[in-house]
C-alpha positions in Angstrom: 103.2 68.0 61.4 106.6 68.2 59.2 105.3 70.0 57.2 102.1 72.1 56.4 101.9 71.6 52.5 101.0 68.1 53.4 97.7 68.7 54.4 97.7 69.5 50.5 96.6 65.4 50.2 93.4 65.9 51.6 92.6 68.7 48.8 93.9 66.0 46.0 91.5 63.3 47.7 88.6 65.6 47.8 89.3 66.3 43.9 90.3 62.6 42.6 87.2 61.4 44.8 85.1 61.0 42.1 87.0 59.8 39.7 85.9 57.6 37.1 88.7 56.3 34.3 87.2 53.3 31.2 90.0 51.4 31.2 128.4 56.5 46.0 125.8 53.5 46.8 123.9 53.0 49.8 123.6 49.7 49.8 127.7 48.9 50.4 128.9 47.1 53.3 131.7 49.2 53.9 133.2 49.0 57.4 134.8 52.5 57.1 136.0 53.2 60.3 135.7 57.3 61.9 137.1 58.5 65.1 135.0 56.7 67.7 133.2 59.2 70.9 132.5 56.6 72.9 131.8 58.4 76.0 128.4 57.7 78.0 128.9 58.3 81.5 126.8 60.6 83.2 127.1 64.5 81.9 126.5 67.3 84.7 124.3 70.0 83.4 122.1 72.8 84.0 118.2 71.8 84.7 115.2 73.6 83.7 114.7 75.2 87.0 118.1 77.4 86.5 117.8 77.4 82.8 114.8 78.7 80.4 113.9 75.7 78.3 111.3 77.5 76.7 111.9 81.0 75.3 112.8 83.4 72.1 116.1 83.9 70.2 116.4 86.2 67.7 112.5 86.3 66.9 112.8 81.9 66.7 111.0 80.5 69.5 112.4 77.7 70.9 112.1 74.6 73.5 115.0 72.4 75.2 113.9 69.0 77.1 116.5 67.2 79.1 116.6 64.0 80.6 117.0 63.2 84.2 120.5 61.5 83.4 122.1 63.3 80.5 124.3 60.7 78.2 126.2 64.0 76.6 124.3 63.6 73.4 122.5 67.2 72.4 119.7 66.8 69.6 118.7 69.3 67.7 115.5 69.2 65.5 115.1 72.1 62.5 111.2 71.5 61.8 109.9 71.3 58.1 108.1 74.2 55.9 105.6 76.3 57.4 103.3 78.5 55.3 104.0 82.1 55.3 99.8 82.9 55.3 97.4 80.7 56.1 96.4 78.3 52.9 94.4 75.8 51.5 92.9 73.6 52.2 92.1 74.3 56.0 93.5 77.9 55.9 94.9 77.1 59.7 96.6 80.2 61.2 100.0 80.5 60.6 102.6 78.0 62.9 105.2 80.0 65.1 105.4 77.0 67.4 109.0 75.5 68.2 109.4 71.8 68.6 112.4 69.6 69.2 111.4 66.0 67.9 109.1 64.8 64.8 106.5 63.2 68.0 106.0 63.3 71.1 106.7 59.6 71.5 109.9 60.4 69.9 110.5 62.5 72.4 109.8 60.5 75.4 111.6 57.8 74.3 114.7 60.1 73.5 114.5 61.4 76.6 114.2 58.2 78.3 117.9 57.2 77.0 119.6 60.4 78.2 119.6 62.5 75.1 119.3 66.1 75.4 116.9 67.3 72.7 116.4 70.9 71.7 114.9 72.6 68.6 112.7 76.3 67.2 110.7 77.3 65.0 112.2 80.3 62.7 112.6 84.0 62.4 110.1 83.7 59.7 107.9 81.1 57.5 108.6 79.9 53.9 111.3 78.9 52.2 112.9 79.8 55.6 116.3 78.5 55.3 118.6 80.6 56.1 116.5 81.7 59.4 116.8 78.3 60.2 120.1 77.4 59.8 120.7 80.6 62.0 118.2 79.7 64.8 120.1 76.1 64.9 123.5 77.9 65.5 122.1 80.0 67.8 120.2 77.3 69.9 123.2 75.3 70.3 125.4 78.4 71.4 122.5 78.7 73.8 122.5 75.2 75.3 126.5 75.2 75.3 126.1 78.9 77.2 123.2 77.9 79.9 122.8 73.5 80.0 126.5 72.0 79.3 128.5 71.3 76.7 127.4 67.9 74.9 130.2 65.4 74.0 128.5 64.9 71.0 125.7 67.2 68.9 123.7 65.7 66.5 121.4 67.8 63.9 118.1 66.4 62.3 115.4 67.5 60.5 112.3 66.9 58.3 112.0 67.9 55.1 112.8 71.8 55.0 114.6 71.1 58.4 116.4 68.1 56.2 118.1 70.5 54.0 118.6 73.0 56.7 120.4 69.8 58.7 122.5 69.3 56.0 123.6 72.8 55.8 124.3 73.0 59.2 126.4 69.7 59.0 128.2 70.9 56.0 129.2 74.1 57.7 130.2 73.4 61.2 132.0 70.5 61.4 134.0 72.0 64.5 131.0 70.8 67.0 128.6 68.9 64.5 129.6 65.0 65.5 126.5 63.9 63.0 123.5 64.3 61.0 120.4 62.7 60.2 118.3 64.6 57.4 115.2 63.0 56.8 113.0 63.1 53.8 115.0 66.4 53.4 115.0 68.5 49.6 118.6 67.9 50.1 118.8 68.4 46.6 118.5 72.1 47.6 116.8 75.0 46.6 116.6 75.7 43.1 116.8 71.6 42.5 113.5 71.4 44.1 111.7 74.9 43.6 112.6 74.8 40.0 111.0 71.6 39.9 107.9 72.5 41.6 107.8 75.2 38.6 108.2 73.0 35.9 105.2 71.3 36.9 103.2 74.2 37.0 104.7 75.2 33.4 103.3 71.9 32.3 99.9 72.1 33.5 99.6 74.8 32.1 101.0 74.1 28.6 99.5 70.7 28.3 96.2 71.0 30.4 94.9 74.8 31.4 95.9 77.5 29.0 95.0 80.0 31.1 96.9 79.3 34.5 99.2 81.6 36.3 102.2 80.6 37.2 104.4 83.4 38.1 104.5 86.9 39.1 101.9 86.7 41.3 100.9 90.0 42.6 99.8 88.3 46.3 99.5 85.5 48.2 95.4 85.6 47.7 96.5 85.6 43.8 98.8 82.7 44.1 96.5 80.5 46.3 93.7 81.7 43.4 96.0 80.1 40.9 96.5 77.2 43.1 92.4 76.0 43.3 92.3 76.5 39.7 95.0 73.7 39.1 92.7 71.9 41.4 89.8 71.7 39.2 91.6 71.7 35.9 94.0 69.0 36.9 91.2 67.4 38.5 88.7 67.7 35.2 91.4 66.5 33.1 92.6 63.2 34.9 88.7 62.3 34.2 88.5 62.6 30.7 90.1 59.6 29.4 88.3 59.8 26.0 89.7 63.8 25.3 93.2 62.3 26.3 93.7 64.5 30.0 94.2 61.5 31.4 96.9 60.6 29.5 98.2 63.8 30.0 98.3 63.5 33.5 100.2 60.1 33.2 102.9 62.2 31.1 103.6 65.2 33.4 104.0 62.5 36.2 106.0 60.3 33.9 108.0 63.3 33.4 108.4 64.4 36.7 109.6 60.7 37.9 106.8 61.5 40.4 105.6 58.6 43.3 103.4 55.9 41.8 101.8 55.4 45.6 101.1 58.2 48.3 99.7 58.2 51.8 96.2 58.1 50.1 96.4 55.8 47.5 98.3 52.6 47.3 98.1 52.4 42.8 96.8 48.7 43.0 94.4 49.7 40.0 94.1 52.4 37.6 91.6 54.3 39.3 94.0 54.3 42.7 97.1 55.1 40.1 95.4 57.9 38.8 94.8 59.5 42.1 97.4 59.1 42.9 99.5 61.2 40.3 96.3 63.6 40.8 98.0 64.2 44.7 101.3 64.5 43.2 100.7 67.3 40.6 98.5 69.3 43.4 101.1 68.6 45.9 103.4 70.2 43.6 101.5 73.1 42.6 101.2 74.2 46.1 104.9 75.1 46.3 104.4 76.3 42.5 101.6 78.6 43.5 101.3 80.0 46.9 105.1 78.5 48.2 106.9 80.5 44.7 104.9 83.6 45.5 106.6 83.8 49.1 109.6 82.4 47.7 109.8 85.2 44.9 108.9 88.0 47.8 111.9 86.6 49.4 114.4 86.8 46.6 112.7 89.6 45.0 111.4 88.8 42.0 111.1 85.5 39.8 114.0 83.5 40.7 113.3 80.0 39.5 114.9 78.8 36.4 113.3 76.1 34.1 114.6 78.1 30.3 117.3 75.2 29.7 115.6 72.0 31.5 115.1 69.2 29.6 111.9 67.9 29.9 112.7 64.7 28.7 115.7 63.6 30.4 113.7 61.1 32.7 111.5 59.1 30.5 111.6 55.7 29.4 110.1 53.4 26.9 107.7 52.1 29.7 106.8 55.8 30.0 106.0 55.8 26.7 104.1 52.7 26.5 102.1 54.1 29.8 101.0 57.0 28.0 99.8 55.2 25.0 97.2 52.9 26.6 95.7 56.1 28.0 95.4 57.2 24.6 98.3 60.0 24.4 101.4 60.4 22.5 104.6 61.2 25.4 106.8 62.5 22.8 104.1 65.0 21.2 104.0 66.3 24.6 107.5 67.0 24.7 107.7 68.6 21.4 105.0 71.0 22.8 106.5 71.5 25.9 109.8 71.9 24.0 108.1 74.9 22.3 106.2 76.5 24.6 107.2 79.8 26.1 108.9 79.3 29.2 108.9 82.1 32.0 111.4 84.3 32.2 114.1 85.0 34.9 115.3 87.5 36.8 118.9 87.8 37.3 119.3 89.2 40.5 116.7 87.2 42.1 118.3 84.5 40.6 121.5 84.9 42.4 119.7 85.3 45.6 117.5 82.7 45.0 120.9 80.4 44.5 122.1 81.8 48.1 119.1 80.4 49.6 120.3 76.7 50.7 122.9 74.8 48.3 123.9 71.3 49.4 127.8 71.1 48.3 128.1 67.1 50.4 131.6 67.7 51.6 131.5 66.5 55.5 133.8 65.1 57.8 131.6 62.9 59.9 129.1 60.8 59.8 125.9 61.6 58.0 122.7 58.8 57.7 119.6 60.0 55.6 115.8 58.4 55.8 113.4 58.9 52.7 110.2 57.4 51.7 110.4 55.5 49.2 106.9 57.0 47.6 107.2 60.8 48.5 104.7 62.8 46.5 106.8 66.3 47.6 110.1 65.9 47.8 110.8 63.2 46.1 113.5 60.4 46.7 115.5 61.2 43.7 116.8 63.9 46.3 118.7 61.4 47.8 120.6 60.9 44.7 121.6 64.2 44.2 123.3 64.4 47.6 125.2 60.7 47.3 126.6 61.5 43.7 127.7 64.8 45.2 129.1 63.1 48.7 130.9 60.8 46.2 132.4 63.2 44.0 133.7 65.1 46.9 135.3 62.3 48.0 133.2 61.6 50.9 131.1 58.7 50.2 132.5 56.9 53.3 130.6 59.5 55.5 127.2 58.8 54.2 124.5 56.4 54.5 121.5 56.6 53.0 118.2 54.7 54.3 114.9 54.0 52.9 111.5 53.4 53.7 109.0 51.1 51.4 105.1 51.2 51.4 103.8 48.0 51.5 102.2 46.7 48.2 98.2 47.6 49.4 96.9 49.5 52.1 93.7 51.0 53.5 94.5 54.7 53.7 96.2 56.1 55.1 99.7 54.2 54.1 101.5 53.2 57.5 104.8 54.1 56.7 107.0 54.7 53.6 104.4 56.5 51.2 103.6 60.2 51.9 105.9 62.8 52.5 107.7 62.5 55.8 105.6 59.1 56.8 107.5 57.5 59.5 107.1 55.3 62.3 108.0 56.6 65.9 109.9 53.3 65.6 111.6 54.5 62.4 112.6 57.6 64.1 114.3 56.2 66.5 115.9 54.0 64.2 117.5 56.4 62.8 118.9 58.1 65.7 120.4 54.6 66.7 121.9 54.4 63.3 123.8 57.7 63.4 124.6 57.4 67.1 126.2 54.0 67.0 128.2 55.3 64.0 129.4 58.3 65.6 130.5 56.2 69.3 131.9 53.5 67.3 133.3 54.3 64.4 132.2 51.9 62.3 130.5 52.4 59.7 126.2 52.4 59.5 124.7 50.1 56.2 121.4 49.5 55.5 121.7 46.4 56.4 123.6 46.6 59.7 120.2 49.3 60.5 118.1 46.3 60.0 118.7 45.5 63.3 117.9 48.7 65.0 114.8 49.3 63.2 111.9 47.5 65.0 108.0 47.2 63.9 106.2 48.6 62.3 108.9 49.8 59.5 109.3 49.5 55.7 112.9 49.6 55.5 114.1 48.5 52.3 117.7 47.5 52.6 118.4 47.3 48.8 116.6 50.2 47.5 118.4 52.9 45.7 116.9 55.9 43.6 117.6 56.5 40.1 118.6 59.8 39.2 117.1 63.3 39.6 114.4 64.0 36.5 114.4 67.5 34.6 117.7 67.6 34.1 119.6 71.1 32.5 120.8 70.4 29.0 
């Protein structure tokens, strides 16, 4: 899996189950033009019976697979989050495993058209990204030392591993030829984790009083925290007539979260509901058990939500949404507007800021995949990184790709809702995309990737997301 907080879904359909309500631009055409490596021809290497495709680096575990003739492309995959204990809902031991592709079909098919694909797991679990930028360097030095030296290397990742592709993209141009993040929190770190807090600070403030949601003294305390947001977020989205309900509609209002997820398509009120339900859980697993490993990391509370405005996101449709639940959105921002916020610590806060920053300055080509409907690391992501490719200059290496839901479904969603819901066919896609960017030279587009994405997909040509929510004032 991408990414183990996903299982989180199955927790928010176990609570909503019962549920009973009364009522920079993508999309251009651009035929920018790169320095083309062309090259296919047949690339000698190293096999598997002189070389150790499976092994340990610096405490990362890793895996290399190699085709029987190598095309001189080297992939290599940086995986998604991994708990740091095990936690809810299944409490699975803890992943150490390294893999190189999002599937195994993935694989096979890579593999079948010459690419070299490689990837570990990481020195450690969490918010991991500095370990994994590290084991990524490290793997390729590998491969270059004991396989061959690939014409062209290509990073990608999953969510984490998106943002720990981007880093590595952004940092060594000298032998990264391209990069495909997908669903990646390429927003970075505190973008996302500070996120993740402010939806704990307004469950909390709006719905449960009594919630933790920082300085936990453990993981077991953290995940504690955690299944109590589960039943008070659950209790409230139930009570239409007491107005948690309507609550629930503003902290998702708020948060710009997805209106569908893997679970739920939102074709009634019941299905919206649960859906936001998901979201809010979803989020309080990196605000609960994810912060407490995150904090250990950094050492001490480094998140920072003291200046965000909490309304920067909302619309009069927002509004209106809130009303026919019965609530008022703006009286919810004038209490979250006076509500004590936690505070931060300053040195944590600078490590915390060392932890994975996206700056978008690149020399080469860069195309990015995100759902459309991603309850965890959601789309506005994307935004972040195009404004900041743009204002660097850079907008001509970037394309940005997404994947739509399709209006109703029977669970679970086929592609384009859920965090990190691809088809194998959407994977591949992608690595088309980037690959006939880099030995061309021309340009990728949306609608140019039309071609190379086959069924079953969801990709949505015009989409573009709006802007990041919870903005600083």
């Amino acid at each position: 899996m991408f990414l183990q907080l996903t299982r989180l879904r199955s927790v928010a359909t176990l609570a909503v189950a019962g549920l009973a309500l009364a009522a920079c631009s993508s999309g251009s055409t651009s035929s920018t033009r790169l320095k083309a490596n062309a090259d296919v021809s047949p690339l000698a290497f190293h096999g598997c019976g002189s070389v150790a495709c499976t092994g340990s680096l610096s405490g990362a575990a890793y895996q290399i697979e190699l085709p029987q003739t190598w095309n001189g492309t080297l992939l290599i995959w940086s995986h998604g989050y991994r708990n740091a204990v095990p936690a809810p809902p299944s409490f699975s031991p803890v992943d150490h495993s390294a893999s190189d592709a999002p599937s195994p079909a993935t694989a096979k098919e890579l593999l079948s058209q010459g690419y070299a694909i490689a990837g570990s797991s990481y020195a450690t679990n969490g918010w991991a990204v500095q370990d994994g930028v590290k084991a990524g360097e490290e793997l390729r030095q590998f491969f270059v030392d004991k396989v061959g030296t690939p014409r062209r290397t290509y990073v990608w990742g999953a969510s984490l591993g998106g943002l720990i592709t981007e880093l590595l993209s952004e940092k060594h141009p000298e032998w990264v030829s391209g990069a495909a993040p997908e669903c990646g929190a390429v927003a970075a770190t505190t973008e996302n984790l500070d996120g993740a807090l402010a939806v704990a600070y307004m469950v909390k403030t709006l719905i449960d009083p009594k919630l933790k949601i920082t300085d936990y003294s453990s993981a077991q305390q953290a995940i504690a925290a955690f299944q109590q947001a589960i039943a008070s977020v659950t209790k409230a989205a139930q009570d239409v007539a007491g107005g948690g309900t309507a609550k629930v509609e503003a902290i998702a209002a708020i948060s710009h979260f997805a209106t569908q997820t893997s679970t739920y398509d939102g074709h009634d009120a019941v299905s919206g509901v649960s859906a936001l339900v998901e979201d809010i859980l979803t989020a309080m697993g990196f605000a609960t058990f994810g912060q407490q490993e995150f904090a250990s990391r950094v050492g001490g509370q480094g998140l920072d939500i003291t200046t965000l405005d909490f309304g920067s996101a909302v619309s009069d449709a927002d509004r209106q949404t809130v009303k026919g639940f019965g609530g008022d959105l703006d009286q919810y921002l004038k209490t979250l507007a006076a509500g004590t916020r936690p505070a931060v610590d300053a040195a944590a806060r600078t490590k915390a800021m060392d932890q994975g920053e996206t700056t978008g300055k690149v020399t080469h080509p860069t195309v990015t995949l995100h759902d459309e409907q991603d309850p965890l690391v959601i789309v506005q992501n994307e935004r972040v990184l195009g404004d900041r490719f743009f204002s660097n200059g850079d907008a001509a290496h970037l394309t940005q790709l997404f994947t739509k839901p399709p209006a109703t479904y029977n669970a679970p969603a086929p592609y384009g809702a859920g965090h990190c819901n691809f088809t194998d066919t959407e994977q591949l896609g992608l690595v088309a995309a980037l690959d006939g960017w880099v030995r061309t030279g021309v340009r990728a587009t949306p609608e140019s990737a039309v071609k190379l994405f086959k069924a079953p997909t969801g990709l949505d040509p015009a989409y573009y997301p709006l802007s990041f929510p919870l903005l600083k004032k």
